[in-house]
C-alpha positions as protocol buffer text, in pm:
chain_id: "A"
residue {
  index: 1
  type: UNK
  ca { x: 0 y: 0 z: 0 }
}
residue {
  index: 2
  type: UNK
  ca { x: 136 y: 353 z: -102 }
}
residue {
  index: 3
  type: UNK
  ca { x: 50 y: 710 z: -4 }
}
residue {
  index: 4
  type: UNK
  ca { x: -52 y: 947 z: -262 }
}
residue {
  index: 5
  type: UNK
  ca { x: 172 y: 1227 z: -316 }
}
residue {
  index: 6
  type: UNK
  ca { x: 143 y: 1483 z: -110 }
}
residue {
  index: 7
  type: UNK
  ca { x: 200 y: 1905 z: -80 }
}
residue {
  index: 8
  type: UNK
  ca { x: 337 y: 2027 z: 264 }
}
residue {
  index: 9
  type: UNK
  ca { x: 584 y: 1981 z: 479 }
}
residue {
  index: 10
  type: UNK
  ca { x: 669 y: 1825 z: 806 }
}
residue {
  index: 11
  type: UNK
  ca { x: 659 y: 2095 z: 1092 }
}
residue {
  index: 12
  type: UNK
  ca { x: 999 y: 2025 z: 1304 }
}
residue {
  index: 13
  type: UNK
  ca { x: 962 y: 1860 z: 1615 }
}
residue {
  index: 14
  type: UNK
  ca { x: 1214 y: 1854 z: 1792 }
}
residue {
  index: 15
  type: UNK
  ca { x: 1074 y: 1630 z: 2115 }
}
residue {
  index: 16
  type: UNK
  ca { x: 1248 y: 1321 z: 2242 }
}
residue {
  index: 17
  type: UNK
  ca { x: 1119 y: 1089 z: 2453 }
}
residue {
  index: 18
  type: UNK
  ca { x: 1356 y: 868 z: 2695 }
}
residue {
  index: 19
  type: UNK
  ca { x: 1233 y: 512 z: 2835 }
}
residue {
  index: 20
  type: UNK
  ca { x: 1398 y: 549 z: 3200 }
}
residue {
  index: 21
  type: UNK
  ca { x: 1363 y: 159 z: 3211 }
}
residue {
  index: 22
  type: UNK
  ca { x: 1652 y: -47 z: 3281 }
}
residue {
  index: 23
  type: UNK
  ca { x: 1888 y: -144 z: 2990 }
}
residue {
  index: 24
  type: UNK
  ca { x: 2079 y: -483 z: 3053 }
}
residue {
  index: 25
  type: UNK
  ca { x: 2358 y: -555 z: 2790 }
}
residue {
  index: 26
  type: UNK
  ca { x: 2335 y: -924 z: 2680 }
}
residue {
  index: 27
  type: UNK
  ca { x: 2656 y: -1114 z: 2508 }
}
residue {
  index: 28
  type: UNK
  ca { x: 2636 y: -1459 z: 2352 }
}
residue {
  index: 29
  type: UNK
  ca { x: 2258 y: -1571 z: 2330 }
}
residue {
  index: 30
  type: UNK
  ca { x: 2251 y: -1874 z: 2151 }
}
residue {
  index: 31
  type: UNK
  ca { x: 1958 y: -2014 z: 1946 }
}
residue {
  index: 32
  type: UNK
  ca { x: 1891 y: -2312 z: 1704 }
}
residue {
  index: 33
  type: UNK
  ca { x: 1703 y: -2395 z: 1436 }
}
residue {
  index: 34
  type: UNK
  ca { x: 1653 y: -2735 z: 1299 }
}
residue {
  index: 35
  type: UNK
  ca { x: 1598 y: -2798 z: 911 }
}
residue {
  index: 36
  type: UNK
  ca { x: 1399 y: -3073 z: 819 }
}
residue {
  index: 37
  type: UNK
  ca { x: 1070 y: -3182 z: 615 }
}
residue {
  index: 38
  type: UNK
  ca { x: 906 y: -2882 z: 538 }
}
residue {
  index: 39
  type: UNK
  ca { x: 1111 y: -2663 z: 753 }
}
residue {
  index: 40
  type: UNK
  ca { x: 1317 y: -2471 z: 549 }
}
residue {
  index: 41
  type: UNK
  ca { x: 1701 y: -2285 z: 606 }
}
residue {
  index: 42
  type: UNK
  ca { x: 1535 y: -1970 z: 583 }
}
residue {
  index: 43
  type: UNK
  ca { x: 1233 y: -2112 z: 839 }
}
residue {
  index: 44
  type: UNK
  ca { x: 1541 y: -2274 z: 1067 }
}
residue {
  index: 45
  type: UNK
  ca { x: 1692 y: -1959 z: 1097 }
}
residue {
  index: 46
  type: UNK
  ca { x: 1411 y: -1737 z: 1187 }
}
residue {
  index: 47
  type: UNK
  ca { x: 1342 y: -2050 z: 1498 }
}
residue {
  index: 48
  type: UNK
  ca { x: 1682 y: -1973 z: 1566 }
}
residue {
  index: 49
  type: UNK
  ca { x: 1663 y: -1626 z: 1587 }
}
residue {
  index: 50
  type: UNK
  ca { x: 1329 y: -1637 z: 1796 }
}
residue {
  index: 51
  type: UNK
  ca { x: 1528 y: -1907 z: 2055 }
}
residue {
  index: 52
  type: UNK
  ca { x: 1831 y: -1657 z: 2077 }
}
residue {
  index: 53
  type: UNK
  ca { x: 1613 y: -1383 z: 2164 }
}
residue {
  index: 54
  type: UNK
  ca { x: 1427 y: -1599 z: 2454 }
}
residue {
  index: 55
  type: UNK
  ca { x: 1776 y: -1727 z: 2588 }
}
residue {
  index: 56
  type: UNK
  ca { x: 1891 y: -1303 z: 2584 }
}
residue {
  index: 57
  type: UNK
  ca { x: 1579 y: -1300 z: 2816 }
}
residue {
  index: 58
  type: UNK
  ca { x: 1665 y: -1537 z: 3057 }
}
residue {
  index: 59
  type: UNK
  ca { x: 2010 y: -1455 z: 3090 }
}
residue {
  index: 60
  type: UNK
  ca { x: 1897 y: -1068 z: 3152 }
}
residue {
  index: 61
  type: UNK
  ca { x: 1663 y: -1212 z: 3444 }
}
residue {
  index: 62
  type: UNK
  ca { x: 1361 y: -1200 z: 3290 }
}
residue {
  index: 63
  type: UNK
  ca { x: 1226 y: -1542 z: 3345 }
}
residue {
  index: 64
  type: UNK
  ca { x: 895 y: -1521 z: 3415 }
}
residue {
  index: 65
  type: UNK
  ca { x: 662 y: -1593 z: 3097 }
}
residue {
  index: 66
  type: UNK
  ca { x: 937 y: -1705 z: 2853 }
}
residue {
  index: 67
  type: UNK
  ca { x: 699 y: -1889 z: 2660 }
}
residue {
  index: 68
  type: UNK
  ca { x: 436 y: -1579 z: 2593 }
}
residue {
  index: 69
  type: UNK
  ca { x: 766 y: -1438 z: 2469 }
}
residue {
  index: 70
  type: UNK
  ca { x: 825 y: -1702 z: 2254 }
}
residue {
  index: 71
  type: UNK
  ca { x: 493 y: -1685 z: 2090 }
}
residue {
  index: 72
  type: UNK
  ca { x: 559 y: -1335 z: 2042 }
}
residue {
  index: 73
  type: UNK
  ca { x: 897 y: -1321 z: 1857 }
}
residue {
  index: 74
  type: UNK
  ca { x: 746 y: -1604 z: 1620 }
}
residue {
  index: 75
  type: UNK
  ca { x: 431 y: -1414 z: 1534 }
}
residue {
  index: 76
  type: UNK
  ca { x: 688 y: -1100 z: 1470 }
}
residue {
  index: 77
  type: UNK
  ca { x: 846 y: -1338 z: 1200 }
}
residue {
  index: 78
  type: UNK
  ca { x: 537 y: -1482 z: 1022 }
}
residue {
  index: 79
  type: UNK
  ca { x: 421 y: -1118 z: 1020 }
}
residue {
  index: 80
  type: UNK
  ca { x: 129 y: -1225 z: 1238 }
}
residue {
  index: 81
  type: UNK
  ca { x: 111 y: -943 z: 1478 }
}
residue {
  index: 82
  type: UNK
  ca { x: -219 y: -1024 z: 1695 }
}
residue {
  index: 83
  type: UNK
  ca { x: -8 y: -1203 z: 1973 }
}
residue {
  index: 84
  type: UNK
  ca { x: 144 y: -847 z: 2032 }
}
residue {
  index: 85
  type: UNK
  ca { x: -182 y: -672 z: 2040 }
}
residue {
  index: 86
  type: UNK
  ca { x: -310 y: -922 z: 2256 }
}
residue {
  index: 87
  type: UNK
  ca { x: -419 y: -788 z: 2617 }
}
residue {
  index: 88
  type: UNK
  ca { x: -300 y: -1052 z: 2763 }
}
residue {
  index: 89
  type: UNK
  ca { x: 28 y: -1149 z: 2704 }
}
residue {
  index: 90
  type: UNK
  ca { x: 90 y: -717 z: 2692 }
}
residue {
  index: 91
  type: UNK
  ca { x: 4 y: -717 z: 3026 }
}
residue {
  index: 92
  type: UNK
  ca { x: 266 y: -968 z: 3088 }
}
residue {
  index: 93
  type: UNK
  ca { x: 539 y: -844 z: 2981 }
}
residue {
  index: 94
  type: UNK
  ca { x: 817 y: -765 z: 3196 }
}
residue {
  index: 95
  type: UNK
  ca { x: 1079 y: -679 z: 2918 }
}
residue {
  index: 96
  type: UNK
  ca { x: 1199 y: -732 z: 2524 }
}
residue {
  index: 97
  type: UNK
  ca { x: 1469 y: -726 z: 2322 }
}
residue {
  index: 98
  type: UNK
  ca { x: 1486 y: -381 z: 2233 }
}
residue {
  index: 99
  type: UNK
  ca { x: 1777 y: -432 z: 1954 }
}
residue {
  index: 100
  type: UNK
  ca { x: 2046 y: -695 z: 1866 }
}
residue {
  index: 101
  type: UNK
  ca { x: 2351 y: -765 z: 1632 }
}
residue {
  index: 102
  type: UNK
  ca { x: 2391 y: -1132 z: 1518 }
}
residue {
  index: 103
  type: UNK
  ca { x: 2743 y: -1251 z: 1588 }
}
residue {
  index: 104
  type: UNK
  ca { x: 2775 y: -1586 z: 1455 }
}
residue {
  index: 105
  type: UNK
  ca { x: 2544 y: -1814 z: 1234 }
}
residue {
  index: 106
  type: UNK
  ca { x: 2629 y: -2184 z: 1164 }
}
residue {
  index: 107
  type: UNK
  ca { x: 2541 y: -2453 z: 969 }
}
residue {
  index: 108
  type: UNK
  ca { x: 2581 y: -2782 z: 1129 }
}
residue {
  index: 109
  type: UNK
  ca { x: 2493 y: -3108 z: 1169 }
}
residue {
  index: 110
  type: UNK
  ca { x: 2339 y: -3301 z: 1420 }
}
residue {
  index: 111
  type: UNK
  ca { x: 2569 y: -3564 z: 1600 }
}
residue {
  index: 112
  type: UNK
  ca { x: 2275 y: -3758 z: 1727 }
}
residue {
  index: 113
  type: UNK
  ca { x: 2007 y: -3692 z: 1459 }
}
residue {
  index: 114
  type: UNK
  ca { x: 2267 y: -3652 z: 1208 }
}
residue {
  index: 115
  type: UNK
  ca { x: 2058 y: -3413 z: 1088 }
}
residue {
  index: 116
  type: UNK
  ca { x: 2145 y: -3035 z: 966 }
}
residue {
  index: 117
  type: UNK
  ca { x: 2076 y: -2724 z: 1232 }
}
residue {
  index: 118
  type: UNK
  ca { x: 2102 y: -2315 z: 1193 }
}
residue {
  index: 119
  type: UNK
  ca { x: 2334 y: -2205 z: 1491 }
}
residue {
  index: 120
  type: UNK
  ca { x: 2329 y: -1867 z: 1559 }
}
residue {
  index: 121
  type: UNK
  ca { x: 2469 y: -1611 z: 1869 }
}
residue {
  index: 122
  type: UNK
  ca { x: 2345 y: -1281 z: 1944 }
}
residue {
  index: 123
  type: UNK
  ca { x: 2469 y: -961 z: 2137 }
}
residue {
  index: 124
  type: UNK
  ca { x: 2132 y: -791 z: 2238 }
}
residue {
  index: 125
  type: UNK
  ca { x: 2007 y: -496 z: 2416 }
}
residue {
  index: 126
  type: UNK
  ca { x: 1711 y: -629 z: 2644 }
}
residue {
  index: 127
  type: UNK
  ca { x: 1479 y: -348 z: 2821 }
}
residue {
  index: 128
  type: UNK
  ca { x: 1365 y: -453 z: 3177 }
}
residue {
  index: 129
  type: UNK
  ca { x: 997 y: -286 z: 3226 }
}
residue {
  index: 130
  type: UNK
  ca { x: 938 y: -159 z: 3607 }
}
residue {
  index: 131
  type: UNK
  ca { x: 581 y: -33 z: 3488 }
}
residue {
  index: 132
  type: UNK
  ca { x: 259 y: -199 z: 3326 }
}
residue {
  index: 133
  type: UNK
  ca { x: 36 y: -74 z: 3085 }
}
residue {
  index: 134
  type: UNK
  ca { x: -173 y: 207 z: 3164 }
}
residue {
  index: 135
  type: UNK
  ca { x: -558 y: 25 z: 3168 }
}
residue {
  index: 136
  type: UNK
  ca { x: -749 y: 406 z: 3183 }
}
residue {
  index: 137
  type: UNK
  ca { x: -528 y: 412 z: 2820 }
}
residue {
  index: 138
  type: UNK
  ca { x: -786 y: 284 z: 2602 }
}
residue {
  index: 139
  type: UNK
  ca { x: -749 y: 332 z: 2196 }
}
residue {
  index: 140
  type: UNK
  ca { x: -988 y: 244 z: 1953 }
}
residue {
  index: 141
  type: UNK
  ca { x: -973 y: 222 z: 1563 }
}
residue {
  index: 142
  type: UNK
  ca { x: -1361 y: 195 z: 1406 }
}
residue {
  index: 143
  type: UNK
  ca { x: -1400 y: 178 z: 1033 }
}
residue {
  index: 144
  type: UNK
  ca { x: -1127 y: -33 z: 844 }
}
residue {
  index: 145
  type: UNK
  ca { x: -1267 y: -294 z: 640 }
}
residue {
  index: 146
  type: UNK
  ca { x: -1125 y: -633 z: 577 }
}
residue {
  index: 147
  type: UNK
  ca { x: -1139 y: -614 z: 249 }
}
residue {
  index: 148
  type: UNK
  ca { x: -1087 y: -335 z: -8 }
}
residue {
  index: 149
  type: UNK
  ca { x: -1065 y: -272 z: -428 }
}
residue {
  index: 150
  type: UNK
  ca { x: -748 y: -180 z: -584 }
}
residue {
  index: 151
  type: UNK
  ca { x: -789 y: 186 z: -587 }
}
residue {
  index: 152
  type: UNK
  ca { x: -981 y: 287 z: -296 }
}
residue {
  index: 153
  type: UNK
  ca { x: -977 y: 514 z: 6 }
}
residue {
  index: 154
  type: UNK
  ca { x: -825 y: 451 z: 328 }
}
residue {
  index: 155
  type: UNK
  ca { x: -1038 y: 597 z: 601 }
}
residue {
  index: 156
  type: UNK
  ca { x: -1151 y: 548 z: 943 }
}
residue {
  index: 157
  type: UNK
  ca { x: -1180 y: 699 z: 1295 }
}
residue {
  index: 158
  type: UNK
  ca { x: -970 y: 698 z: 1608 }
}
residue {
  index: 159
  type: UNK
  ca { x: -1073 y: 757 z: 1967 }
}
residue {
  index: 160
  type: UNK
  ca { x: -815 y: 740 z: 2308 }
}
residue {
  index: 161
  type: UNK
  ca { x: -974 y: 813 z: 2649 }
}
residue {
  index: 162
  type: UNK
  ca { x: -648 y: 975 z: 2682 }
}
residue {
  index: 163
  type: UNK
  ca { x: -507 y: 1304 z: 2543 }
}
residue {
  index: 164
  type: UNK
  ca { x: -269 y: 1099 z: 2284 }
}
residue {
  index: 165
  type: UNK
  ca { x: 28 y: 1138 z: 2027 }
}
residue {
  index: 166
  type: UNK
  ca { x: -19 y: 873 z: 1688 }
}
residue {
  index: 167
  type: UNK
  ca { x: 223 y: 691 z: 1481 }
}
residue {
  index: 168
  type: UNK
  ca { x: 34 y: 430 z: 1213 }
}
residue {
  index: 169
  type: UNK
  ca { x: 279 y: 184 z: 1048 }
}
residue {
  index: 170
  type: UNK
  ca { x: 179 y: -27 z: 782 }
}
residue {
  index: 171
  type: UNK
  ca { x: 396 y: -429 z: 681 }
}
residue {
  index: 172
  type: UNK
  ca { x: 281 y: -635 z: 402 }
}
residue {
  index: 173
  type: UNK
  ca { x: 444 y: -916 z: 269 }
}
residue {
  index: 174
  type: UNK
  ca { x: 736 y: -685 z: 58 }
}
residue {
  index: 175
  type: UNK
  ca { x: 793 y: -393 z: 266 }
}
residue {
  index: 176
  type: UNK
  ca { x: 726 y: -177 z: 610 }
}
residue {
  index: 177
  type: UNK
  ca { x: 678 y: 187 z: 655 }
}
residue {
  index: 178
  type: UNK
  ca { x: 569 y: 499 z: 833 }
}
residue {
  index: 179
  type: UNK
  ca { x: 230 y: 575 z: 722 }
}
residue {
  index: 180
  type: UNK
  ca { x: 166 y: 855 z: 943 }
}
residue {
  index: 181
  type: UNK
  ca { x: 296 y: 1096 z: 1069 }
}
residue {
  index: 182
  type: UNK
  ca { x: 460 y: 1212 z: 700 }
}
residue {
  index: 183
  type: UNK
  ca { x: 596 y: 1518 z: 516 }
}
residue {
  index: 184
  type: UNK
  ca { x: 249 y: 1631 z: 460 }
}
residue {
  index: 185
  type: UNK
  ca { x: 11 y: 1566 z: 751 }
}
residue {
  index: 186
  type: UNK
  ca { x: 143 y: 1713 z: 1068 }
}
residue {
  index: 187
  type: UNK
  ca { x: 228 y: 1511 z: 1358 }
}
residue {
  index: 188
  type: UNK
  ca { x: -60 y: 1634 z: 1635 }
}
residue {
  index: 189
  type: UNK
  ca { x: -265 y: 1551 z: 1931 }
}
residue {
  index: 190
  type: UNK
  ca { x: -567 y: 1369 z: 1943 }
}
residue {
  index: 191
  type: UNK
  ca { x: -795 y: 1513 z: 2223 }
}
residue {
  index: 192
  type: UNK
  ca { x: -913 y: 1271 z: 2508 }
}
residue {
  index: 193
  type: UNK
  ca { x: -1273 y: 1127 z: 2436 }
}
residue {
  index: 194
  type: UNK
  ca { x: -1328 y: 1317 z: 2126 }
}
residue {
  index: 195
  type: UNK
  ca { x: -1329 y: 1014 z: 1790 }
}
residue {
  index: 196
  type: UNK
  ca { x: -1095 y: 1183 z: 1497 }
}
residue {
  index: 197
  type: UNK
  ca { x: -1160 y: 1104 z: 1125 }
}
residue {
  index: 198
  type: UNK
  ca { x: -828 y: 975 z: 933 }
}
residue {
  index: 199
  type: UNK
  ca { x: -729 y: 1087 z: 739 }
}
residue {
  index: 200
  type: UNK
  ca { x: -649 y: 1408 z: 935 }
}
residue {
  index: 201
  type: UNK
  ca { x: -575 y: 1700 z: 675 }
}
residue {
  index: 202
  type: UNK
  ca { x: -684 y: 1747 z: 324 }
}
residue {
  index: 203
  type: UNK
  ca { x: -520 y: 1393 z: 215 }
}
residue {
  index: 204
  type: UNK
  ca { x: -656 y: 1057 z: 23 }
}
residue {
  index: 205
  type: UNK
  ca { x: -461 y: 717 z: 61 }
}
residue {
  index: 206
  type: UNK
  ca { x: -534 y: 524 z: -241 }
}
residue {
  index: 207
  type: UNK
  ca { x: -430 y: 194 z: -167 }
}
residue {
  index: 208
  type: UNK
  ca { x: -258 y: -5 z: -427 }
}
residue {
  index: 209
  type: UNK
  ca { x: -53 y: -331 z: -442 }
}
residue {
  index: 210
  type: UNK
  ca { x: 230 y: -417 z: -557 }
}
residue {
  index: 211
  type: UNK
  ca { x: 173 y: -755 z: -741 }
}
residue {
  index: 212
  type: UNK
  ca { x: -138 y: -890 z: -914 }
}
residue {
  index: 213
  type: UNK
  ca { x: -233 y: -1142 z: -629 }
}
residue {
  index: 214
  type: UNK
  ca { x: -419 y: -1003 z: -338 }
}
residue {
  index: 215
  type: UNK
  ca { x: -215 y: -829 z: -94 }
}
residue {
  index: 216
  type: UNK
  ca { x: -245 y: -902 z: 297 }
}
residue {
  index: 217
  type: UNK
  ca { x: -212 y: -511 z: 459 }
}
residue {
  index: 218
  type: UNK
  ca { x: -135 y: -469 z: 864 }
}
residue {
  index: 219
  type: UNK
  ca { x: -161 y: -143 z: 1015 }
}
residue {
  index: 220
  type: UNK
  ca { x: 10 y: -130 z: 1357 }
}
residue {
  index: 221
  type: UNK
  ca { x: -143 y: 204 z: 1557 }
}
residue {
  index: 222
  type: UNK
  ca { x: 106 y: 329 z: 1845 }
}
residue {
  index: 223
  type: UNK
  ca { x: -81 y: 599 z: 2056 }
}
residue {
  index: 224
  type: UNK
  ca { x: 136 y: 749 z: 2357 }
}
residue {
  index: 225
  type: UNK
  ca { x: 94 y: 1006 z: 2582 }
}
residue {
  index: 226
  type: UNK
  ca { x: 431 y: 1243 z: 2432 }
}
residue {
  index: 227
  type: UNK
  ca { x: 510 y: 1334 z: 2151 }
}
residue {
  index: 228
  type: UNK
  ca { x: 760 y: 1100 z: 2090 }
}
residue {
  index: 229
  type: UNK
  ca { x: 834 y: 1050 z: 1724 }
}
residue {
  index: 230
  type: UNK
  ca { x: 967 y: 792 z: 1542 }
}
residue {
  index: 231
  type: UNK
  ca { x: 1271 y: 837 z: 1348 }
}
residue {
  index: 232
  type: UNK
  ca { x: 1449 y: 538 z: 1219 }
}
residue {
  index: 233
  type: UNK
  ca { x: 1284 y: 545 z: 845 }
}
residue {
  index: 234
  type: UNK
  ca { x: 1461 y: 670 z: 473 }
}
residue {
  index: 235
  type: UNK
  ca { x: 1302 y: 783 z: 178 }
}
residue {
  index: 236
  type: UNK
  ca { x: 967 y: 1017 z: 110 }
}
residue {
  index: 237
  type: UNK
  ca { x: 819 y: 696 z: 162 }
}
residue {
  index: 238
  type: UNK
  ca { x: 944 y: 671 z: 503 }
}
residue {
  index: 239
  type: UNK
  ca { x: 1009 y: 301 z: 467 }
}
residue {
  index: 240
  type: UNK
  ca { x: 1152 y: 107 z: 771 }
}
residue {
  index: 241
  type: UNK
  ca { x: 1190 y: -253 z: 887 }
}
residue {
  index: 242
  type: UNK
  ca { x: 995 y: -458 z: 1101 }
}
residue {
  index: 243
  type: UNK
  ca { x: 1219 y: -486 z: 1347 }
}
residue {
  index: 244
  type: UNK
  ca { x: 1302 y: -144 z: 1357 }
}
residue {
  index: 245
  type: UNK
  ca { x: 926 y: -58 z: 1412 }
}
residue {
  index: 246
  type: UNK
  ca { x: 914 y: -337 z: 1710 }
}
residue {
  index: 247
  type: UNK
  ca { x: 1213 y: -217 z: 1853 }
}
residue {
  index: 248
  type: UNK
  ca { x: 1092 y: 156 z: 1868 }
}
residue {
  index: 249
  type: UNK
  ca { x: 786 y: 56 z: 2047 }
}
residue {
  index: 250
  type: UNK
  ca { x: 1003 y: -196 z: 2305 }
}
residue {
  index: 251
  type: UNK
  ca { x: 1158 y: 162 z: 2428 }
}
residue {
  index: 252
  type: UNK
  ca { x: 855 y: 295 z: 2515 }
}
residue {
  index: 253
  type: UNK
  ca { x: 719 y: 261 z: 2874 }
}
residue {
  index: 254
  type: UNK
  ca { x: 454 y: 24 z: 2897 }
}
residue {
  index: 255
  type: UNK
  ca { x: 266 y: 282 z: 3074 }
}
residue {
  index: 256
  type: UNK
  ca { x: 311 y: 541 z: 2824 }
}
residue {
  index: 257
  type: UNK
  ca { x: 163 y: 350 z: 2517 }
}
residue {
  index: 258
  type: UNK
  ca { x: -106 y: 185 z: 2417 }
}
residue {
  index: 259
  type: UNK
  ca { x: -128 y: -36 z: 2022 }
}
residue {
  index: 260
  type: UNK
  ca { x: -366 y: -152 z: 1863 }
}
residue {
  index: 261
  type: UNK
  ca { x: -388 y: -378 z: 1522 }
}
residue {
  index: 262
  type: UNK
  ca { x: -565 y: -395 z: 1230 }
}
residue {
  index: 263
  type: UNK
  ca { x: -541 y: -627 z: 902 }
}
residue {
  index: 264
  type: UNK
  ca { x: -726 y: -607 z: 549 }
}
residue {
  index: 265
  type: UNK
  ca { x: -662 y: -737 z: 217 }
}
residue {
  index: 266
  type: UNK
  ca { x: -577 y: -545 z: -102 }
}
residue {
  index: 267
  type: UNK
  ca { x: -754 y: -733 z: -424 }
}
């Protein structure tokens, strides 16, 4: 999905926003992934990446819930987002990995099953929460259909209980960005109890796709309660990674945010 082009600028904020949770410095998480049947190299690494990232847990202390954390990382990598948006293992979470560096990635084989295995070690930055979400924080997005036409408007409203800040990333199967804010609707607050139309300014989305098959859409919605903004993006198109966009909400205090997730399909 692509913006439109667009005809103003970004106003220059020049707010930052520090997460005064605790930042432990992890060296030498291992995790493995095994190849075989359907299970590809590319599927055994991504296991192994998810298992390194648990282990960088542990070894930081965080040991409660390791499997809600495991569930997460994996839906991260099958772009399945909904186990991060859900209240329940949010409320659970007593840390992440905020960032990491891969060190070392195998390929070996098995002594015992003889058969092959992706090895790989991580150096991470892990962020220890000492707060939980905020539950008089509440977000709501009405209006997004699952399905639209090549071609058509994106619209629909937002509400927080809270006086709230908004940054709306959308991931497909090809690419990640920053939908909003942008070069040419202005980064503002969104008044407690009051619903807001998207879009915000004089601005249409047409949504397109980028190959003839149907194309899966998730919008990831990150309210907070400063005007933090997100920065790690290149291009007009403000493109990004997933893991960058993760990683950028990991900073934030639990207490401070509040996401929400929607999906629709492209056809």
């Amino acid at each position: 999905m692509k913006n439109i082009l667009f005809s103003i600028f970004f106003m220059a904020f020049g707010l930052t926003f520090v997460c005064s949770q605790e930042i432990i410095e992890i060296e030498g998480a291992r995790g493995i992934g095994l190849i075989a049947g359907r299970v590809s190299e590319l599927d055994a690494r991504r296991d192994a990446l998810n298992e390194a990232k648990v282990e960088a847990l542990r070894l930081a202390g965080i040991t409660e819930h390791l499997q809600s954390y495991e569930l997460l990382y994996t839906s991260q990598q099958d772009h399945n987002y909904s186990q991060f948006f859900s209240s329940d293992i949010h409320a659970e979470l007593q840390g992440a990995v905020q960032s990491y560096e891969i060190v070392d990635e195998r390929r070996i084989q098995n002594k015992t099953t003889q058969l092959f295995e992706i090895e790989l070690t991580i150096n991470a930055q892990v962020v220890k929460y000492d707060t939980r979400p905020d539950q008089s924080f509440i977000t709501e997005i009405q209006g997004v259909k699952g399905i639209y036409n090549e071609g058509e408007h994106l619209e629909f409203n937002v509400y927080s209980a809270l006086d709230a800040y908004l940054h709306i990333f959308n991931i497909n199967d090809h690419e990640a960005y920053l939908m909003y804010p942008n070069p040419w609707e202005q980064f503002q607050r969104i008044a407690a109890g009051d619903p807001k139309s998207f879009p915000f300014g004089y601005v249409d989305y047409y949504l397109e796709k980028s190959t003839r098959e149907p194309e899966v859409n998730r919008l990831i919605f990150v309210f907070t309660k400063e005007p933090v903004l997100f920065r790690d993006f290149k291009g007009e198109e403000q493109a990004t990674s997933a893991d960058h966009i993760f990683s950028w909400i990991y900073s934030l205090s639990p207490d401070l945010r509040s996401t929400d997730y929607q999906i629709f399909t492209i056809r």
